[in-house]
N, C-alpha and C positions, 0 to 999 in steps of 0.2 A: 632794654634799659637797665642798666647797671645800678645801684644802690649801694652807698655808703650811710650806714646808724648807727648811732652811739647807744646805746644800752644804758638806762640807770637802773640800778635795783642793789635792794639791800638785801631781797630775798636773792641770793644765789650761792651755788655750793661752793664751800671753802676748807681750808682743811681740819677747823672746829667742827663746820657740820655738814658732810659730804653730800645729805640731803635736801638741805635746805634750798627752798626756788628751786628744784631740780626741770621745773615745767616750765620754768623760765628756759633755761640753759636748752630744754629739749625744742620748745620753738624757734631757739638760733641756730643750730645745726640744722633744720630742717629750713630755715632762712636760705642759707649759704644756695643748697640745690634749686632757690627760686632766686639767682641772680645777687643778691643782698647781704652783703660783706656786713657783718657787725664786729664788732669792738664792746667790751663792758665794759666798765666803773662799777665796782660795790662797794657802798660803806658799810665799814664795821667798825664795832663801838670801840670808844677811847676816852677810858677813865681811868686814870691812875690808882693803881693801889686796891682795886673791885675784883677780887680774886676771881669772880665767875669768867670777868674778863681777861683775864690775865693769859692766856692761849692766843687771844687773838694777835697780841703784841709779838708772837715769837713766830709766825710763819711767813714766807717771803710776800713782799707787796706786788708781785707782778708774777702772774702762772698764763700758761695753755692748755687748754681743755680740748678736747675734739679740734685742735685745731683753732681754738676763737681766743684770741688774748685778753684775759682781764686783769683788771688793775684795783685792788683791795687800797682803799682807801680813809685810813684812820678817822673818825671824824664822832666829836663830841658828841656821848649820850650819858642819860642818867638814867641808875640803878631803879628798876619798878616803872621806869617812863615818867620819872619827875621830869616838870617841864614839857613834856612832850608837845605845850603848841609849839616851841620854842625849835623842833627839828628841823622843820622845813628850810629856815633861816640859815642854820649849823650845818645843812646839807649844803646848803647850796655855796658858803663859805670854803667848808671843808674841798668843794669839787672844783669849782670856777678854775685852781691855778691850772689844778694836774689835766682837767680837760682841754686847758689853752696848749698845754706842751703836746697832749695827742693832736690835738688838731694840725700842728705844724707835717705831721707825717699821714695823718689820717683825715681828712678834708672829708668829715661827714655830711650827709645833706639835710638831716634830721634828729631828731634824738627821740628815744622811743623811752618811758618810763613804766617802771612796774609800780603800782599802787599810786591812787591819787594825793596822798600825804603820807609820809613827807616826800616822795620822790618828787611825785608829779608838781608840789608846790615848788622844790629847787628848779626842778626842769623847765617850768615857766618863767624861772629868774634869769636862768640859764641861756634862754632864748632871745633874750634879748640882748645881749653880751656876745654871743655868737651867730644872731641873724640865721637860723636855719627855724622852721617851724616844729613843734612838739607836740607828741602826742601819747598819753600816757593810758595804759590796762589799768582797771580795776578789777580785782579779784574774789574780792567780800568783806571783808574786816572793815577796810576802807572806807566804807561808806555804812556798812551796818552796823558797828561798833565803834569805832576809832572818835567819831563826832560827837558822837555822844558820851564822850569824856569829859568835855567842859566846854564853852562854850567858844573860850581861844579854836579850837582843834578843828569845831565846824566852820565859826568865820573864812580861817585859813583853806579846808578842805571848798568851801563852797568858791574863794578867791581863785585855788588852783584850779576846779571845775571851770570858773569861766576864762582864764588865764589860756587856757588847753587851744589849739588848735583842731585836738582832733580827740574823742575820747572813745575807745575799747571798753564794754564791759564784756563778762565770761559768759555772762545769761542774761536772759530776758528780764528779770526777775532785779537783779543787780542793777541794767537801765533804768527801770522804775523807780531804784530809790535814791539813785544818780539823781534824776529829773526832781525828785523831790526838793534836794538838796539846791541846786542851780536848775531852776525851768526853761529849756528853749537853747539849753547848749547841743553842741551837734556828738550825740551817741551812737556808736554802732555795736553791735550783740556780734560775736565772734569766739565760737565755742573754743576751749582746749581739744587736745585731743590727745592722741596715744602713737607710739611707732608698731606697728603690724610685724614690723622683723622680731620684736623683742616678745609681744604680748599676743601670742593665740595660743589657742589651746596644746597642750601634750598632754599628756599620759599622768593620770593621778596616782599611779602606785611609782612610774617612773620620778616623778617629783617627788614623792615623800620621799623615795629610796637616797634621793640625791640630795634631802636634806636634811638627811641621819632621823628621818621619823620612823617609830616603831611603831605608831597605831597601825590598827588598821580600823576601826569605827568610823562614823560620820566625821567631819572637821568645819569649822566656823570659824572665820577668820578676819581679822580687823586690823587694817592699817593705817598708821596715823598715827600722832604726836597724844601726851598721854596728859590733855592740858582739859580743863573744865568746860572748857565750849566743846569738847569735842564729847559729851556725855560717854564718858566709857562707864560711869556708874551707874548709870541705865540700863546698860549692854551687860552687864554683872547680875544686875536683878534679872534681867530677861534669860538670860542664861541660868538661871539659879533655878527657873522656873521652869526650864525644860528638861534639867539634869535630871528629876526624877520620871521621867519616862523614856530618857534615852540615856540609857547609861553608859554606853559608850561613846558618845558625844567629846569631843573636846574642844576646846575656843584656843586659837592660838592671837595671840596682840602682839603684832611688829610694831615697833616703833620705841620712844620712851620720851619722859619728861616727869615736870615735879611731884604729877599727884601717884608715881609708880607705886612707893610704899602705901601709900593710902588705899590703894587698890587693891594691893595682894594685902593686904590687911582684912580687906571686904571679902576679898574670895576666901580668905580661912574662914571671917564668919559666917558666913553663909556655908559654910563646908562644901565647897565646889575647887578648892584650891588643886584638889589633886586634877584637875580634869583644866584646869585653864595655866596655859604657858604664857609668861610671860620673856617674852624673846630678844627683848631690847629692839635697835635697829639693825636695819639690813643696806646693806646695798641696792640702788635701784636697779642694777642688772640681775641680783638675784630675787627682785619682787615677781617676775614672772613665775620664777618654780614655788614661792607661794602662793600666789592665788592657784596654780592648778595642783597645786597637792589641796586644795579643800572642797567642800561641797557646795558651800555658799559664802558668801562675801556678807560683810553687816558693816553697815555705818549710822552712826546712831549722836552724829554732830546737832548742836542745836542751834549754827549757824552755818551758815556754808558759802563759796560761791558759787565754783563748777570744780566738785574731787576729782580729780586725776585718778584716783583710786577706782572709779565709777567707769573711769573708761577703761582704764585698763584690763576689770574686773569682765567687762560686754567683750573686750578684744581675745579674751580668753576662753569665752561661751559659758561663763560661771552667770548664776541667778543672786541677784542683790536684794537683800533687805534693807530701805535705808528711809531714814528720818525726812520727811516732805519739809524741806527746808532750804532757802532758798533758789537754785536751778535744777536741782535734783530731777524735779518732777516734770522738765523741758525733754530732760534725758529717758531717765525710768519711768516706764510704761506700765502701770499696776497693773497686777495679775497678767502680763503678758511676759514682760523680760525682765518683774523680781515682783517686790510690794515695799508699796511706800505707807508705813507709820508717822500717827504724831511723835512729834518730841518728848521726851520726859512721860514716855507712853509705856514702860517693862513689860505691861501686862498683853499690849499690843502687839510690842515684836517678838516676844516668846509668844502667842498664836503662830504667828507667820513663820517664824522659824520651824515651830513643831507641824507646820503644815508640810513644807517641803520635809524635814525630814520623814512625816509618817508616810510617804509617797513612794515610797519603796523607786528612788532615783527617776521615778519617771518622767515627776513633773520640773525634779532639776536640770532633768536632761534637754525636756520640751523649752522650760525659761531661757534654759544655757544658749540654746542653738539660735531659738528669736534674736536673744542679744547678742551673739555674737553677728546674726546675720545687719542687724541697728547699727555693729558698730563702726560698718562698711564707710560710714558718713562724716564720722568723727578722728580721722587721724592727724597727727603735725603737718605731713605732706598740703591736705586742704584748707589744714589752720592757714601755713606759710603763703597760701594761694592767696587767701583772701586780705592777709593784712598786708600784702606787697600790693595789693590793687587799691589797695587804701594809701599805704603810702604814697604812688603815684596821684591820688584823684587831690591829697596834702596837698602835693608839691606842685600839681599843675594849677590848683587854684591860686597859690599864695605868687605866679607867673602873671597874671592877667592882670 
């Protein structure tokens, strides 16, 4: 049975930011080999004269990726999230035309959304205009933040909960506070996962060699955006706190975002700057030769849904220190394949850290191998399995 779906998401890469929703994009190519033609739509913001946004206005409305066509689509937002109950509405305006003209050539049977607002609330508008049923992911934010902005954000978030035909969370964890929000809507837990071709283990002197590193000491390594829920000032203290017994230690941070100065500001105070690289971002195809140029992986987020970072880290055979916070702990196996810390915990995950490294590689080696053998479980291939069985179980009931 063949599958045509239209995709929403505003998480997806574009030519401002080639990483952004990257795990979106990577469960539609891995779509495609389970039968399931998708199509995207992403909104990106449109505000006049908002210099941050000012990029997004100059790159073409219509690209191909892997093969999947998407279609960037302007649509009103404001600076800081003013307004933000107000998106769902601007979504779903902004999209109604351009989705009517794909519809003439691309006769989807479903529409899949990423995040339950604003997507999932346009999407529910969406469904009824074009008669096919809807069924949107949630990821985290969505439901663990986003609501609790004001009271507008939850009304609407709790509408599109029950609005949904079919609702995705990434964890178990994420379900539960779904349910909080709308009790008795129909949820299904459907891990992320990772590609195997791109993310297993190599050679750690071959990866550093390949990406101009000259240490040769331990390495610790974090990837992720450089924004205040993802505590990377915790991961500084924790780091600050191990430097003086492994001196040769260094912490490398992919990624970037606002609070970057603010941080290498903290690594001079604490005098650990010479020893932590600040990398900016990378490419998702060159995140495999980082994580295996280092010795352990650290995520030290003080919300989460399900990191992408966490699988790809298990696909690799690298041992994860990470923050017990939202699915993490469905995934990571304490003291089997990493250790899971409180949040806002420094004093925490510098133990953990300096445990693995006072191990003389043993026990990173023994963490690496569990996880990588865990991560047998978790790829896009049985992501794609399972929410093609779900779309089907959609579309046969809304038949009867």
């Amino acid at each position: 049975m063949s599958l045509k779906v239209l995709v929403i998401s505003h998480m997806y890469p574009n030519p401002c930011n080639p990483t952004a929703g990257i795990f979106v994009h990577n469960q539609i190519k891995s779509m495609a080999d389970e039968g399931v033609e998708c199509r995207v739509v992403s909104p990106i913001p449109r505000f006049p004269f908002y210099p941050k946004w000012r990029r997004y206005r100059e790159f073409p409305r219509t690209a191909t990726m892997n093969g999947i066509p998407i279609r960037y689509v302007p649509t009103w937002m404001f600076p800081g999230g003013l307004f933000f109950f107000g998106y769902g509405y601007l979504y779903y305006k902004a999209l109604v035309g351009t989705i009517a003209k794909i519809r003439k050539s691309f006769p989807f049977d479903l529409i899949h959304c990423h995040t339950i607002y604003p997507d999932g609330y346009a999407g529910a508008m969406l469904k009824n205009i074009f008669s096919v049923p809807v069924v949107t992911t949630i990821h985290g934010s969505d439901v663990k933040l986003y609501p609790y902005r004001s009271d507008g954000v939850y009304r609407r978030t709790e509408e599109a909960l029950r609005m949904n035909d079919h609702i995705i969370t990434v964890s178990e964890q994420l379900k539960r506070d779904a349910l909080k929000i709308a009790a008795g809507v129909e949820v299904t837990t459907i891990y992320n996962g990772f590609d195997p071709q791109w993310f297993y283990p190599r050679c750690r002197e071959g990866a550093r060699k390949k990406l101009g590193q000259s240490e040769n000491g331990p390495s610790i390594l974090y990837v992720g955006n450089l924004y205040p829920v993802k505590g990377v000032d915790y991961l500084l203290e924790a780091f600050a706190r191990v430097v003086p017994y492994h001196d040769d230690v260094t912490l490398h941070l992919v990624g970037d975002g606002p609070l970057r100065s603010e941080l290498q500001k903290q690594a001079r105070e604490k005098g650990i700057a010479d020893q932590v690289r600040f990398v900016g971002r990378k490419p998702h195809e060159e995140i495999p030769w980082w994580i295996n140029s280092s010795d352990i992986v650290v995520l030290s987020s003080l919300s989460e849904g399900m990191p992408s970072i966490l699988l790809e880290a298990m696909g690799c055979g690298k041992p994860v220190v990470a923050t017990d916070v939202g699915g993490i702990s469905e995934i990571l196996q304490h003291r089997r394949t990493g250790f899971l810390v409180k949040p806002k915990q420094p004093e925490e995950m510098a133990r953990f850290l300096s445990i693995l490294l006072m191990e003389d590689e043993g026990l990173v080696y023994d963490m690496g191998e569990r996880a990588f053998t865990e991560s047998g479980a978790l790829t896009w291939k049985r992501n794609a399995q399972r929410v093609r069985e779900l779309y089907i179980r959609v579309l046969e009931r809304g038949t009867d």
